[in-house]
C-alpha positions in Angstrom: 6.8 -60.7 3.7 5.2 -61.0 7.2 2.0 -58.9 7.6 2.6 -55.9 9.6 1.1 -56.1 12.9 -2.1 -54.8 14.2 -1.6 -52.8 17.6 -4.5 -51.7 19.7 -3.0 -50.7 22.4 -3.0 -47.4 23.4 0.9 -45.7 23.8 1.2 -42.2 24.9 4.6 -41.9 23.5 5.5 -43.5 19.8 8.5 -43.3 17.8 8.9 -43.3 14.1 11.8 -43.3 12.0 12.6 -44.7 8.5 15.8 -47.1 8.0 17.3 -47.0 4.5 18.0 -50.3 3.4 18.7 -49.0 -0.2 18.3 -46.0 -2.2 15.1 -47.9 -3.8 14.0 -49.5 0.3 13.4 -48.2 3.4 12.2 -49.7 6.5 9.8 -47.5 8.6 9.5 -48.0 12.4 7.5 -47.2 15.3 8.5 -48.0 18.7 7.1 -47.5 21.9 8.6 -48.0 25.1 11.6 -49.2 23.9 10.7 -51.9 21.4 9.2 -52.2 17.7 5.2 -51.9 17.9 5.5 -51.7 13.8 7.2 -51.8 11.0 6.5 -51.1 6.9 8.9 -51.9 4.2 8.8 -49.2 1.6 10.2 -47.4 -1.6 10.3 -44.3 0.1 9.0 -41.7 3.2 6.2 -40.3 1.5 3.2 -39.5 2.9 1.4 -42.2 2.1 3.9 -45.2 3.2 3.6 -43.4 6.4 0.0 -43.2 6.5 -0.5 -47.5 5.6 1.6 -47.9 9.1 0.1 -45.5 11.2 -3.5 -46.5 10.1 -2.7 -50.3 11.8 -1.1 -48.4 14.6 -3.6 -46.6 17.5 -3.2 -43.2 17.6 -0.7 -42.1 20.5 -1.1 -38.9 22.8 2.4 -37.7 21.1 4.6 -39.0 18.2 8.0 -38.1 18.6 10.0 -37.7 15.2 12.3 -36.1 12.7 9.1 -34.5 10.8 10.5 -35.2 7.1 9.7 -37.4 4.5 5.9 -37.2 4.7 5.3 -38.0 8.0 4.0 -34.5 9.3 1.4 -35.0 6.7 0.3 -38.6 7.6 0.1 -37.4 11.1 -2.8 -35.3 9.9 -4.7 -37.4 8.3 -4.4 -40.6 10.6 -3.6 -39.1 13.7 -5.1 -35.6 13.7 -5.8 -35.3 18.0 -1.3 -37.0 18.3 0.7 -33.9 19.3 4.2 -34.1 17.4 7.0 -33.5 19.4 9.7 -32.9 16.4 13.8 -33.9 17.1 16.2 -31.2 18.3 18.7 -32.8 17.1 17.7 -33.2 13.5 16.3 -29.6 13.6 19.7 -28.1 14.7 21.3 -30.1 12.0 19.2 -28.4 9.4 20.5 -25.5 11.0 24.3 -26.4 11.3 23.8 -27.5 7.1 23.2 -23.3 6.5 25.2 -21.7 8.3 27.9 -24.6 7.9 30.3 -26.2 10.8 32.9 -23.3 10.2 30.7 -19.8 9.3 32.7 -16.8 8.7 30.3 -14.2 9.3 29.4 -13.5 12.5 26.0 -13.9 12.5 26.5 -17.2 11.2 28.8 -18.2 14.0 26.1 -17.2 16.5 23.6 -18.8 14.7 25.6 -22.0 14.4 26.6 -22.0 18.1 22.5 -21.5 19.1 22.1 -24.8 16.8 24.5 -26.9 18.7 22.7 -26.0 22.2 19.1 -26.3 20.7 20.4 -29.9 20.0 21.3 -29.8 23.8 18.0 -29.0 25.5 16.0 -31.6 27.7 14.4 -29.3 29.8 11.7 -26.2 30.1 14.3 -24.3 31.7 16.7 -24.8 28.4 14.3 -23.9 26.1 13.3 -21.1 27.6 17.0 -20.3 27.9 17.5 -20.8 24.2 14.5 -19.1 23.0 15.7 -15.7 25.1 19.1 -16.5 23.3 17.5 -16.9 19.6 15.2 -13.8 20.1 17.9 -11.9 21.4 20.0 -13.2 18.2 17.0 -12.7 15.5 16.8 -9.3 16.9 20.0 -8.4 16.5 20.8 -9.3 12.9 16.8 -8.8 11.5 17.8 -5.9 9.7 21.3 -7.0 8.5 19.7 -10.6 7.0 17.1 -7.7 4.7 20.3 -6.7 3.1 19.6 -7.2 -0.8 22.4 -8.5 -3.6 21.6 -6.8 -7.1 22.4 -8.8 -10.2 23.4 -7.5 -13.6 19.3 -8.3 -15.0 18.4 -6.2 -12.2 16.8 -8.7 -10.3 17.3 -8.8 -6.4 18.1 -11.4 -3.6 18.8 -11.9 -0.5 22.6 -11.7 -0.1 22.6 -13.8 3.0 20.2 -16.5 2.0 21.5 -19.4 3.8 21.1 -17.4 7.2 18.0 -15.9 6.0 16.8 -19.9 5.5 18.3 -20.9 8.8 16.1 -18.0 10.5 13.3 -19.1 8.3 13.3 -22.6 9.5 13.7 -22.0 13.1 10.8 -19.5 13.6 8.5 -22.1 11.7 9.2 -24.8 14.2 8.6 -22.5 16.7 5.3 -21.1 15.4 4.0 -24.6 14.7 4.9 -25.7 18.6 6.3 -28.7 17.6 9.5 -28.2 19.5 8.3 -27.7 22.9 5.6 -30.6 22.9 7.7 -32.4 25.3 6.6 -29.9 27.6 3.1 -29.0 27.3 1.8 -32.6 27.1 4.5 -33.9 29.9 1.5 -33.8 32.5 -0.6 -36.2 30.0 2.0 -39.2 29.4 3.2 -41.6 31.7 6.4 -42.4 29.6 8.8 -39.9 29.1 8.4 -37.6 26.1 11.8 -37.5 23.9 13.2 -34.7 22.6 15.6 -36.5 20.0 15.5 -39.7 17.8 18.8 -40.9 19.7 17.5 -44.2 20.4 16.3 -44.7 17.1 19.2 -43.7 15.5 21.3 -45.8 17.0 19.0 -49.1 15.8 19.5 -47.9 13.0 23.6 -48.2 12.9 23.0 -51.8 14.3 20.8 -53.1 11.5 22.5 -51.0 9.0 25.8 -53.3 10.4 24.0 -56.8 10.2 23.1 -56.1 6.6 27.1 -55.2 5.3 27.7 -58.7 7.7 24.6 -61.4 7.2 24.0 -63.5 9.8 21.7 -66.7 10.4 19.2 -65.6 13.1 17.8 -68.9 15.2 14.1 -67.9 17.3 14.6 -66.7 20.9 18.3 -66.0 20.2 17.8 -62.6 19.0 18.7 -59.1 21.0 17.0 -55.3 19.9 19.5 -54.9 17.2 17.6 -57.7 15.4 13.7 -56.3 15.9 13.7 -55.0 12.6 14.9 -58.2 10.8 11.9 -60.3 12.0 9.6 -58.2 13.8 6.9 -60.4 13.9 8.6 -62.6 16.9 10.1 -59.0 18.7 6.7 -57.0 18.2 4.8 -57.4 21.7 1.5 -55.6 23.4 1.1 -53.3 26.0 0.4 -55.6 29.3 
Protein backbone atom coordinates (compact mmCIF):
# COMPACT_ATOMS: atom_id res chain seq x y z
CA UNK A 1 0.00 0.00 0.00
CA UNK A 2 1.28 3.53 -0.82
CA UNK A 3 2.43 5.59 2.28
CA UNK A 4 0.00 8.19 3.08
CA UNK A 5 1.14 11.48 2.36
CA UNK A 6 2.76 14.02 4.50
CA UNK A 7 0.97 17.57 4.09
CA UNK A 8 2.42 20.79 5.59
CA UNK A 9 0.54 23.00 4.19
CA UNK A 10 -1.59 25.04 6.01
CA UNK A 11 -5.61 24.76 4.76
CA UNK A 12 -8.20 26.77 6.49
CA UNK A 13 -10.93 24.54 5.47
CA UNK A 14 -10.51 20.41 5.43
CA UNK A 15 -12.93 17.85 4.78
CA UNK A 16 -13.14 14.36 6.18
CA UNK A 17 -15.23 11.68 5.47
CA UNK A 18 -14.95 7.77 5.61
CA UNK A 19 -15.79 5.56 2.34
CA UNK A 20 -16.89 2.00 3.13
CA UNK A 21 -15.31 -0.25 0.90
CA UNK A 22 -16.61 -3.29 3.03
CA UNK A 23 -18.11 -3.94 6.24
CA UNK A 24 -14.42 -4.99 7.47
CA UNK A 25 -12.72 -1.56 5.17
CA UNK A 26 -13.16 1.84 5.02
CA UNK A 27 -11.33 4.50 3.32
CA UNK A 28 -10.98 7.87 5.22
CA UNK A 29 -10.50 11.15 3.31
CA UNK A 30 -9.55 14.63 3.77
CA UNK A 31 -9.90 17.08 1.15
CA UNK A 32 -9.19 20.55 0.83
CA UNK A 33 -10.09 22.78 -1.84
CA UNK A 34 -11.63 20.40 -3.78
CA UNK A 35 -9.12 17.55 -4.02
CA UNK A 36 -7.71 14.61 -1.75
CA UNK A 37 -4.81 16.14 0.63
CA UNK A 38 -5.09 12.39 2.44
CA UNK A 39 -6.27 9.38 2.68
CA UNK A 40 -6.11 6.10 5.40
CA UNK A 41 -7.34 2.72 4.63
CA UNK A 42 -8.90 1.28 7.77
CA UNK A 43 -11.13 -1.43 9.60
CA UNK A 44 -13.21 1.09 10.95
CA UNK A 45 -14.00 5.17 12.08
CA UNK A 46 -12.68 4.87 15.38
CA UNK A 47 -10.97 7.38 17.07
CA UNK A 48 -7.78 6.26 16.61
CA UNK A 49 -7.83 5.55 12.59
CA UNK A 50 -8.85 9.09 12.60
CA UNK A 51 -6.17 10.30 14.72
CA UNK A 52 -3.05 8.29 12.41
CA UNK A 53 -4.50 10.67 9.40
CA UNK A 54 -4.90 13.73 11.01
CA UNK A 55 -1.47 13.55 12.79
CA UNK A 56 0.30 13.58 9.00
CA UNK A 57 -2.23 16.20 8.20
CA UNK A 58 -1.50 20.19 9.55
CA UNK A 59 -4.02 21.26 11.65
CA UNK A 60 -6.69 23.40 9.63
CA UNK A 61 -8.53 26.61 11.04
CA UNK A 62 -11.93 24.42 10.60
CA UNK A 63 -12.73 20.73 9.80
CA UNK A 64 -15.90 20.40 8.26
CA UNK A 65 -17.59 16.91 8.91
CA UNK A 66 -20.33 14.50 9.82
CA UNK A 67 -18.82 14.24 13.60
CA UNK A 68 -19.40 10.31 14.03
CA UNK A 69 -17.31 7.49 14.12
CA UNK A 70 -14.59 8.91 16.30
CA UNK A 71 -13.65 11.76 14.61
CA UNK A 72 -14.92 14.46 17.24
CA UNK A 73 -12.56 12.77 19.52
CA UNK A 74 -9.47 12.70 17.29
CA UNK A 75 -10.12 16.27 16.62
CA UNK A 76 -9.24 16.77 20.25
CA UNK A 77 -6.44 15.26 20.56
CA UNK A 78 -4.57 16.15 17.21
CA UNK A 79 -6.24 19.19 16.39
CA UNK A 80 -7.36 20.79 19.68
CA UNK A 81 -7.12 24.99 18.32
CA UNK A 82 -9.49 23.35 14.53
CA UNK A 83 -13.05 24.61 15.05
CA UNK A 84 -15.54 21.79 13.70
CA UNK A 85 -18.14 22.94 11.63
CA UNK A 86 -20.46 19.65 11.88
CA UNK A 87 -23.03 18.67 8.52
CA UNK A 88 -26.55 19.89 8.52
CA UNK A 89 -27.41 17.58 6.48
CA UNK A 90 -26.30 14.49 8.40
CA UNK A 91 -27.53 16.18 11.61
CA UNK A 92 -31.14 16.61 10.27
CA UNK A 93 -31.03 13.07 9.08
CA UNK A 94 -30.45 11.89 12.65
CA UNK A 95 -33.40 13.88 13.22
CA UNK A 96 -35.71 12.67 10.26
CA UNK A 97 -34.53 8.74 11.72
CA UNK A 98 -36.72 9.76 15.18
CA UNK A 99 -39.33 11.31 14.32
CA UNK A 100 -39.56 9.17 11.05
CA UNK A 101 -40.43 10.51 7.23
CA UNK A 102 -44.29 10.17 7.98
CA UNK A 103 -44.86 11.15 12.07
CA UNK A 104 -48.24 10.97 13.33
CA UNK A 105 -48.13 13.13 16.12
CA UNK A 106 -47.97 16.47 15.78
CA UNK A 107 -45.10 17.34 17.37
CA UNK A 108 -43.29 14.94 15.43
CA UNK A 109 -44.52 16.52 12.18
CA UNK A 110 -43.17 19.85 13.23
CA UNK A 111 -40.21 18.47 14.40
CA UNK A 112 -39.55 16.53 11.20
CA UNK A 113 -40.43 19.55 8.98
CA UNK A 114 -37.67 21.88 11.25
CA UNK A 115 -35.17 18.86 10.22
CA UNK A 116 -35.74 19.17 6.55
CA UNK A 117 -34.99 23.10 6.69
CA UNK A 118 -32.01 22.75 9.19
CA UNK A 119 -30.67 20.51 6.20
CA UNK A 120 -31.50 23.72 4.10
CA UNK A 121 -29.57 26.46 5.77
CA UNK A 122 -26.43 28.28 4.14
CA UNK A 123 -26.74 31.35 5.66
CA UNK A 124 -26.64 33.45 9.29
CA UNK A 125 -29.95 34.74 8.35
CA UNK A 126 -31.29 30.83 8.13
CA UNK A 127 -30.10 29.85 11.13
CA UNK A 128 -31.13 32.37 12.93
CA UNK A 129 -34.47 31.74 11.25
CA UNK A 130 -34.43 28.22 12.30
CA UNK A 131 -33.21 28.63 15.75
CA UNK A 132 -36.37 31.23 16.40
CA UNK A 133 -38.39 28.30 14.70
CA UNK A 134 -36.89 25.35 17.01
CA UNK A 135 -37.10 27.52 20.23
CA UNK A 136 -40.41 28.43 19.48
CA UNK A 137 -41.13 24.46 18.75
CA UNK A 138 -39.08 23.16 22.06
CA UNK A 139 -41.20 25.61 23.86
CA UNK A 140 -44.17 24.58 22.79
CA UNK A 141 -44.10 20.84 23.32
CA UNK A 142 -41.37 20.98 26.59
CA UNK A 143 -43.93 20.03 28.85
CA UNK A 144 -45.88 17.52 26.64
CA UNK A 145 -42.32 15.49 25.77
CA UNK A 146 -42.10 15.09 30.26
CA UNK A 147 -45.22 13.04 29.87
CA UNK A 148 -44.26 9.60 31.56
CA UNK A 149 -45.47 5.80 30.34
CA UNK A 150 -45.89 3.54 33.53
CA UNK A 151 -45.19 -0.22 33.09
CA UNK A 152 -46.69 -3.09 34.96
CA UNK A 153 -42.97 -3.38 37.36
CA UNK A 154 -43.76 0.10 38.09
CA UNK A 155 -41.00 1.49 36.38
CA UNK A 156 -41.29 4.81 34.28
CA UNK A 157 -40.34 6.17 30.84
CA UNK A 158 -40.60 8.57 28.66
CA UNK A 159 -43.66 7.90 26.47
CA UNK A 160 -42.43 9.93 23.66
CA UNK A 161 -38.73 8.84 23.59
CA UNK A 162 -37.92 9.15 20.01
CA UNK A 163 -39.04 12.99 20.14
CA UNK A 164 -37.52 13.28 23.49
CA UNK A 165 -34.05 11.93 21.67
CA UNK A 166 -34.58 14.13 18.60
CA UNK A 167 -34.86 17.20 21.11
CA UNK A 168 -32.00 15.75 22.98
CA UNK A 169 -29.72 15.70 20.06
CA UNK A 170 -30.54 19.03 18.55
CA UNK A 171 -29.93 21.11 21.72
CA UNK A 172 -26.46 19.32 22.13
CA UNK A 173 -25.30 20.39 18.68
CA UNK A 174 -26.40 23.61 19.52
CA UNK A 175 -24.73 23.89 23.03
CA UNK A 176 -21.46 22.55 21.59
CA UNK A 177 -21.55 25.41 18.56
CA UNK A 178 -20.64 23.07 16.15
CA UNK A 179 -23.43 23.97 13.88
CA UNK A 180 -22.95 27.52 13.36
CA UNK A 181 -18.94 27.38 12.92
CA UNK A 182 -19.46 28.32 9.42
CA UNK A 183 -20.29 31.54 10.76
CA UNK A 184 -18.21 32.63 13.50
CA UNK A 185 -14.88 31.69 11.81
CA UNK A 186 -16.17 32.91 8.12
CA UNK A 187 -13.97 36.22 8.74
CA UNK A 188 -10.77 33.85 9.40
CA UNK A 189 -10.86 31.52 6.17
CA UNK A 190 -10.20 32.45 2.76
CA UNK A 191 -12.19 29.33 1.33
CA UNK A 192 -15.57 28.95 1.89
CA UNK A 193 -16.67 27.18 5.07
CA UNK A 194 -19.35 24.15 4.18
CA UNK A 195 -22.13 23.52 5.84
CA UNK A 196 -22.75 19.91 4.44
CA UNK A 197 -20.57 16.83 3.22
CA UNK A 198 -22.27 17.19 -0.33
CA UNK A 199 -19.24 17.15 -2.12
CA UNK A 200 -17.89 14.36 -0.29
CA UNK A 201 -20.69 12.43 -0.62
CA UNK A 202 -21.07 12.45 -3.93
CA UNK A 203 -17.11 11.02 -4.32
CA UNK A 204 -18.15 8.71 -2.59
CA UNK A 205 -21.11 7.29 -5.02
CA UNK A 206 -18.39 7.52 -7.86
CA UNK A 207 -15.77 5.26 -6.23
CA UNK A 208 -18.40 3.16 -4.65
CA UNK A 209 -19.43 2.73 -8.72
CA UNK A 210 -15.85 1.88 -9.99
CA UNK A 211 -15.49 -0.84 -7.38
CA UNK A 212 -19.04 -2.93 -8.47
CA UNK A 213 -17.36 -2.07 -12.34
CA UNK A 214 -13.21 -2.44 -12.13
CA UNK A 215 -11.46 -0.68 -14.47
CA UNK A 216 -7.64 -0.43 -15.58
CA UNK A 217 -6.47 3.07 -14.64
CA UNK A 218 -3.33 4.29 -17.01
CA UNK A 219 -1.20 7.60 -15.16
CA UNK A 220 -2.47 11.10 -16.28
CA UNK A 221 -5.77 9.61 -17.54
CA UNK A 222 -7.49 9.77 -14.37
CA UNK A 223 -10.53 12.49 -13.36
CA UNK A 224 -11.67 13.16 -9.29
CA UNK A 225 -13.82 10.19 -9.25
CA UNK A 226 -10.50 8.20 -9.28
CA UNK A 227 -8.42 10.26 -6.36
CA UNK A 228 -9.11 7.79 -3.96
CA UNK A 229 -8.01 4.80 -6.04
CA UNK A 230 -4.34 6.09 -6.29
CA UNK A 231 -3.95 9.04 -4.37
CA UNK A 232 -0.47 9.22 -4.34
CA UNK A 233 -0.49 10.69 -8.21
CA UNK A 234 -3.94 13.05 -7.36
CA UNK A 235 -2.62 14.25 -3.81
CA UNK A 236 -1.08 17.83 -4.55
CA UNK A 237 0.28 20.93 -2.12
CA UNK A 238 -0.96 24.07 -1.59
CA UNK A 239 0.98 26.53 -4.18
Amino acid sequence: MPPVPLVQDHYDVVQVDGIWLHRKAVVLIAVADAHVIGWRVARSETSLAWSLLMERIAAPRVLACDGGGGIAKAVRQVWPTTAMQRCLFHISMNVTALTSMNPKLKAGKELKHLAIRLSQVKSEEDLRQWLVAYNAWETTWHEWLKTQSTYKDGSEADKHQRLVKARNLLNKRIREGTMNTFITQANHCDSPIPTTNNLLESWNKQLRAMLKKPQRLEPGTCNQSHLLVVPPTHTRTRK
